[in-house]
N, C-alpha and C positions, 0 to 999 in steps of 0.2 A: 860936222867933225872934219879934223883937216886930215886925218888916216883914213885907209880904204876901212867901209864898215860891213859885216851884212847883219842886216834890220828881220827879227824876227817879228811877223805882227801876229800877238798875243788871240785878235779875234779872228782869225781867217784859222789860225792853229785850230782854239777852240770849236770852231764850225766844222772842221774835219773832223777832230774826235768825235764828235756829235754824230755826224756821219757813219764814223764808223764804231761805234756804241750800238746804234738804233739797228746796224746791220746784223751785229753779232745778237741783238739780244732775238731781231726777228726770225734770223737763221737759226737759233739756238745752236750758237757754233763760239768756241774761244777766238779773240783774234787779239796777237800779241804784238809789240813791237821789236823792230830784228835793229840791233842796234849799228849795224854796217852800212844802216842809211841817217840815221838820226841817232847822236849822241849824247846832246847839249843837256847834260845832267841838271845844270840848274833850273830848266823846264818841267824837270821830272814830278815838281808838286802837283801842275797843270796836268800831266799826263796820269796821275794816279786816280783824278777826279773821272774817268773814264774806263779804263783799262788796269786789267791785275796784271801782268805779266809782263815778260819780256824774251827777247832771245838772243842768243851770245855764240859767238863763235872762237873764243879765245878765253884765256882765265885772266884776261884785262879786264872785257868786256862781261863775265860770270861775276868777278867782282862787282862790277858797277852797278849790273842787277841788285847784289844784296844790297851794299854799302850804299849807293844813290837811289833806287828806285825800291828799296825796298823790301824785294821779293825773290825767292832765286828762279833761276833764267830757266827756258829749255835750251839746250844747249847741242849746236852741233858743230862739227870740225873736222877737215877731212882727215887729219890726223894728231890723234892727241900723243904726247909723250912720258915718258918714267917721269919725269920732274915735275909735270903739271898735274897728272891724269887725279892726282887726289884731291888736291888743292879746286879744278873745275868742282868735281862731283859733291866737294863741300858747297858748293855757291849753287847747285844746281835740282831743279825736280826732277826734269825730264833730260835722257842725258844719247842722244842721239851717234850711232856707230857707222863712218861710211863705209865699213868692208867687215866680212866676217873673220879678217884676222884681227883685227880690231877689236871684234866684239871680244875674241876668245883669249886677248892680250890681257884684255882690260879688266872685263866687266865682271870678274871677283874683287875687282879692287873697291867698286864703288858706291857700296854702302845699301842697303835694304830701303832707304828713305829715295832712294834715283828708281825714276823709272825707265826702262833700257829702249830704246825704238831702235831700228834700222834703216838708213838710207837705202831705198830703191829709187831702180832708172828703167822707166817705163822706154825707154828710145824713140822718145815723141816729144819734139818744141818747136813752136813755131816762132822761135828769137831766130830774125835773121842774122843778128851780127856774132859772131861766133865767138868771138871775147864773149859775151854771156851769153853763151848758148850752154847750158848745164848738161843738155845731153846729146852735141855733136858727138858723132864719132868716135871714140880713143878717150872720152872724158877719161877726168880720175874720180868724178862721180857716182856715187849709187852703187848698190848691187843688180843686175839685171835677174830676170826671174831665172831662166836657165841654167844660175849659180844656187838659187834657195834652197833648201832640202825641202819635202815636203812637210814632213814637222819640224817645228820652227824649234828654239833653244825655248825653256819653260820660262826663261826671264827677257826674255822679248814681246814686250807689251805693243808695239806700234811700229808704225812705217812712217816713215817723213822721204816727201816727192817734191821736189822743188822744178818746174817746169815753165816759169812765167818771168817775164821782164816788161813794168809797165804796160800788162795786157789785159784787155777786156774779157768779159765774163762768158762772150761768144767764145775764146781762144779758152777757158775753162770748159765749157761747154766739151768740145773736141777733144782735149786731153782726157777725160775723166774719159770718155769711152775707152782709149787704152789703158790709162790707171785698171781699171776695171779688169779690161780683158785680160790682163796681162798678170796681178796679183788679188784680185778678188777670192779666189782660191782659198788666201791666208786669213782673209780679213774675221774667221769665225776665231781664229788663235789670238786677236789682238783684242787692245782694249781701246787705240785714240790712230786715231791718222789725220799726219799736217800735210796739209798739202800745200806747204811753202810760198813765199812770197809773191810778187809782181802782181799783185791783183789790185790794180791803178781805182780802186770803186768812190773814190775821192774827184776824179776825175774829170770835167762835165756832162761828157758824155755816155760814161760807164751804164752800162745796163745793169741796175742793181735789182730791180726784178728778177730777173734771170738770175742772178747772182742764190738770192736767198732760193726762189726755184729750185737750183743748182743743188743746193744745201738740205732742201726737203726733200729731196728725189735721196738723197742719200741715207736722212735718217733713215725714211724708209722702207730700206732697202737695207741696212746694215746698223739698225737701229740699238747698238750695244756699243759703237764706234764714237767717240767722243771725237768730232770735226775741229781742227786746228787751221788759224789762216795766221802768217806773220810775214803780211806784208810789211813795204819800208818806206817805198816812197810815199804811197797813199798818205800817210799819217802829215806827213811834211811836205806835200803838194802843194804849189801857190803860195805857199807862208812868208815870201822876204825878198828881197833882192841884193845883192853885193855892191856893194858901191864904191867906185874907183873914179880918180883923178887922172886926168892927164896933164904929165908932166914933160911931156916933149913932141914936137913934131920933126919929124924927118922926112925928104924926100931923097929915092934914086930910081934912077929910068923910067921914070914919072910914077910912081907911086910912094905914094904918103902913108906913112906911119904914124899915128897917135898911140906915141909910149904910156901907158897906163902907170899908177904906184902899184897896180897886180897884177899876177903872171897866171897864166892861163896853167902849164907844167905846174904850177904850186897850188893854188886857188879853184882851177878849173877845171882837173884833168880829166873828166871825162868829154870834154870838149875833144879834146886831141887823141883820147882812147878809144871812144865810142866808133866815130864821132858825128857831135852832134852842132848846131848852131844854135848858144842860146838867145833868145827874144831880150833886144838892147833898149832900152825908151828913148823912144824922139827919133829910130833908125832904123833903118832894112837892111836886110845882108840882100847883096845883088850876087849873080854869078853870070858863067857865059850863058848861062838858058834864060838868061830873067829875060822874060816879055813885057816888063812892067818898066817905064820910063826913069829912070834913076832920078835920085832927089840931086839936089847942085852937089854936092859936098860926099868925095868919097874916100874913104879911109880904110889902110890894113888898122886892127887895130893890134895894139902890142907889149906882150907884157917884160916886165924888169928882169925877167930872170938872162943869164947867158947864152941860155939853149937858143941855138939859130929858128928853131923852131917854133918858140916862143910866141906864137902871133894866130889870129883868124883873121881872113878878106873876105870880101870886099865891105864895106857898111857905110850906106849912104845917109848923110844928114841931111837936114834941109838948111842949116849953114855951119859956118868957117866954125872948126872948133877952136877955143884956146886954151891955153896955159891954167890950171885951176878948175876947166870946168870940171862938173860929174859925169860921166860917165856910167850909165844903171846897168845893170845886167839884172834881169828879171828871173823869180822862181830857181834860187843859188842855194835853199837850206839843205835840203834832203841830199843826199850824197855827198855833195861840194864840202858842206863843214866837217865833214867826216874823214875826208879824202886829202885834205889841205897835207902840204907838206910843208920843210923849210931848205930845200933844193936852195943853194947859192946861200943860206943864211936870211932869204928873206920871212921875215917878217909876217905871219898869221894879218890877216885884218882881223878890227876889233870884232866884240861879238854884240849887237845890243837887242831889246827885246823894247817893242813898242806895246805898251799897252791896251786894254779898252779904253780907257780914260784918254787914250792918247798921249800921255806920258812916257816917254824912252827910261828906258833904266841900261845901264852900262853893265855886262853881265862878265868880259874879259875883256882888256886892252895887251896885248905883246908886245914883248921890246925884245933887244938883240940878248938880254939875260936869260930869255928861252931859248936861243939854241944853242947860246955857251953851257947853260946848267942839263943839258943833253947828256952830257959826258962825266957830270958829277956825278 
């Protein structure tokens, strides 16, 4: 294709679900999809062969539960409003409160069919980057215990602990002791506890032994608690890559830029939020520590958008790029498709989905009538 594309592949999706199906069935535990990493609704046929559920954090995304996947979502949001709060709790099972004025705003409004949980904050993550660190300091996260009453309200059925950012089942391991210490106390008043995303068990080195362990040790111990996981990246770990052209070389004060057809701010931003450096094919990112002999060929690479900022360095090839070639950026579905903007007016890359058969199917293509029809 001559537009930037990123390629879903259909069997590597599949092999995760797989993964995490056999997980949840051996844990005897739900595990749902959280839609603020994975979106791509026309996948949803694929993901129903695996998974009931979903979860939402908007009445964009509670919609899409019902209308595309289905089923309605669990639903959390650190703050819901008059205009939406009825409209969510129609799309919704489980309908999650981050604060108890929240709860006592709302949760007459929400119907006998929603089940009500509350957000607590254990004050324990071991995310070092603090953009997702959900329980630094001053979050606007959770309730901490030392706010709870000791009887809970009688329609507060669960706790939802969100504590993980692509992290292993050791970094579970650890949290749950303070989960524990800290609200165990409640857990005879409730009926489910999720214990929120990052749990990477897709991964390849994820310890999923430990994992289900993890999961047994709780039945039982709290064996009336119906265990929830809604990890995001897990599901859509490894499934595709992004693929951009370069459409221009520039040098000044001796560095070369290879302008890309996508921008890192629009396509990539956790690149520049996190940040991270994603893995490119055919290149290395060097820096001033690399001990490792550079390849001939080194380049900023750089995306179309205005922002000065628009770029990552250094990334070595092993030759001259040109005008047309590809450019891969590897493992781009999970978060990236979700996250995509159109900063400057640019242009979504298409969406496509590779087959088992090995066959692509063209799932969306973008033109400049989606960011004008923004406004209609």
């Amino acid at each position: 294709m001559a537009t930037p594309y990123y390629i879903i592949e259909e069997r590597k999706l599949r092999d995760n679900l797989q993964v995490i199906a056999d997980v949840a069935r051996k844990a005897d535990v739900e595990i749902i999809l959280a839609f603020k990493a994975f979106a791509l609704w026309k996948t949803f046929p694929i993901f129903r062969e695996y998974i009931k559920s979903t979860t939402a954090s908007s009445l964009s995304e509670a919609r899409m539960a019902v209308e595309k996947f289905g089923a309605p979502a669990h639903t959390f949001s650190p703050a819901y409003t008059d205009d939406e709060i009825e409209g969510i709790a129609a799309c919704s099972s489980h309908l999650t409160f981050n604060s108890l004025s929240q709860y006592d705003r709302y949760h007459q409004r929400l119907g006998r069919n929603v089940s009500i949980g509350l957000r607590v904050n254990p004050e324990y993550s071991e995310v070092e980057t603090l953009l997702y660190n959900p329980c630094a300091p001053g979050t606007r996260f959770g309730v901490t215990a030392d706010k709870l009453p000791e009887q809970l309200p009688a329609d507060i059925e669960g706790f939802h602990c969100h504590c993980h950012c692509e992290s292993g089942s050791d970094v579970l391991q650890r949290t749950l002791v303070h989960i524990e210490e800290k609200f165990s106390r409640w857990f005879p008043q409730l009926k489910w506890l999720n214990l929120g995303g990052g749990h990477l068990m897709t991964r390849k080195d994820y310890d999923i032994p430990l994992l289900i362990r993890l999961m047994h040790g709780l039945h039982d111990r709290y064996p009336w608690l119906k265990i929830i996981l809604e990890p995001g990246s897990a599901f859509a770990w490894q499934t595709g890559p992004l693929v951009s052209h370069v459409v221009d070389i520039v040098e000044d004060k001796g560095i070369r830029t290879a302008i890309l057809d996508v921008s890192f701010t629009c396509h990539m931003p956790d690149c520049l939020e996190m940040p991270y450096f994603p893995e490119v094919r055919g290149a290395r990112h060097v820096d001033e520590q690399d001990t490792l002999a550079p390849l001939s060929h080194c380049y900023r690479l750089g995306g179309n958008s205005c922002l000065s900022g628009d770029y990552m360095s250094s990334w070595s090839f092993d030759h001259e790029l040109v005008l047309g070639e590809e450019v891969v950026f590897e493992d781009m579905i999970h978060y990236t498709t979700v996250k995509t903007n159109m900063f400057n007016g640019i242009s979504h890359p298409s969406i496509v989905m590779q087959h088992t058969d090995g066959s692509l199917e063209l799932l969306r293509q973008y033109s400049s009538d989606d960011y004008l029809s923004r406004m209609d």
